[in-house]
N, C-alpha and C positions, 0 to 999 in steps of 0.2 A: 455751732458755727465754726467756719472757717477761722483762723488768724491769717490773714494776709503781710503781716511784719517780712520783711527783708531785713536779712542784715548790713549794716551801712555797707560793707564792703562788695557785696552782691549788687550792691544801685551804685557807683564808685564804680565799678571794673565796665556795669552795663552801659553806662553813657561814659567811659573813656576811651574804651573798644571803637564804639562806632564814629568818635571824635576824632580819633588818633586815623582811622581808616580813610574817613573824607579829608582829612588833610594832605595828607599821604598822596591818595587818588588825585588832589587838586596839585599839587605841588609836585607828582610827577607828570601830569598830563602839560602845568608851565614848562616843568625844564623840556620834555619833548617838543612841544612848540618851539622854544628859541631854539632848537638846533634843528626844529626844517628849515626855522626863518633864517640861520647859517649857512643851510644847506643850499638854501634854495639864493639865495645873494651869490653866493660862491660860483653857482651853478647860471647866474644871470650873468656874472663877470667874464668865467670861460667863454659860456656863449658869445658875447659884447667882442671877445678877446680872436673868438673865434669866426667869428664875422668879421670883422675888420683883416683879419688876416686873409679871407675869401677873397675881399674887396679889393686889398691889392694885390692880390694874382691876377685878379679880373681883369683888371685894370692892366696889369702888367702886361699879360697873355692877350688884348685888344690894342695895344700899342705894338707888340711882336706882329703880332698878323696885318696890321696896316703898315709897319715900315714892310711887309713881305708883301704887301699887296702894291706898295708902290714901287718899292726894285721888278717885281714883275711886271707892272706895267712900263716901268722907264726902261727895260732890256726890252717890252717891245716897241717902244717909239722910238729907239735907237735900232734896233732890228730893222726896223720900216723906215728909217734916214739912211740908212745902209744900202738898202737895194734900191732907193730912187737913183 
């Protein structure tokens, strides 16, 4: 018959190996998580930051074109009081 005996240090290194591994694996796949969730805030704030600044160009660029829309119309209803 076989002896199937291990030496302590053989069962010791074989369940520390694969202990030490999942930890490892778990505890960098955390730290990667919080730095999409960094990522990705950061990346929500620009956007936020980057939209509001859209909004007021928008905004700025449709008050331009309506005071231009109203000087063109007032040069022509003073054009048209002109040749009555």
């Amino acid at each position: 018959m076989l002896n199937f005996s291990l030496p302590a240090a053989t069962i010791y290194w074989a369940t520390l190996l694969p202990a030490l591994g999942l930890i490892f694996f778990f505890a960098s796949r955390y730290k990667l998580m919080q730095r999409d969730r960094a990522f990705k805030k950061n990346a929500e704030e620009l956007l936020d930051a980057l939209d509001a600044e859209r909004r007021k160009h928008v905004k700025m660029h449709s008050v331009h074109r309506e005071i231009e829309r109203r000087k063109v119309f007032d040069d022509a209803v003073e054009k048209n009081q002109t040749l009555r």
